[in-house]
N, C-alpha and C positions, 0 to 999 in steps of 0.2 A: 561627407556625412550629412545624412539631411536631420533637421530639426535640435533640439538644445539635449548635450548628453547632461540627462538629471535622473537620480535615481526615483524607479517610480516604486516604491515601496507597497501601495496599496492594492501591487497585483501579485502577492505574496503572502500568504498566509502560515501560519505559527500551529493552527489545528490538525490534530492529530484524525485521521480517518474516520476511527469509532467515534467522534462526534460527533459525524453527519448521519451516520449510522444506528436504527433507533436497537435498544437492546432487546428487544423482542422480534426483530425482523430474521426473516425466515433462513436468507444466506446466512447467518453468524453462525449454525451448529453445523452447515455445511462448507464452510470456510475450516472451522478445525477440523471436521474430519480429512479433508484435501490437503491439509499441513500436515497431519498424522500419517494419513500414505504416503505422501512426497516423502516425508524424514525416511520413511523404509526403504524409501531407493534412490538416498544418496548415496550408500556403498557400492551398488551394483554399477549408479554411475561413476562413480571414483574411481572405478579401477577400466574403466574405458580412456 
């Protein structure tokens, strides 16, 4: 093993997505609609 095993905590972050994400930008109403289709075709894939 090369170098000292230490945790490096400071390449790890706690922030959740939508925080880097401004709440006006233009993907976010096309994110839900793409979650809103997907949901429609979990059943058609469930049963595959």
């Amino acid at each position: 093993m090369r170098g000292s095993d230490a945790m490096q905590e400071s390449l790890f972050t706690v922030a959740k997505l939508e925080d880097f994400v401004p709440a006006d930008h233009p993907l976010r109403p096309i994110r839900s609609l793409v979650n809103e289709a997907l949901s429609h075709l979990n059943g058609p894939f469930n049963t595959i």
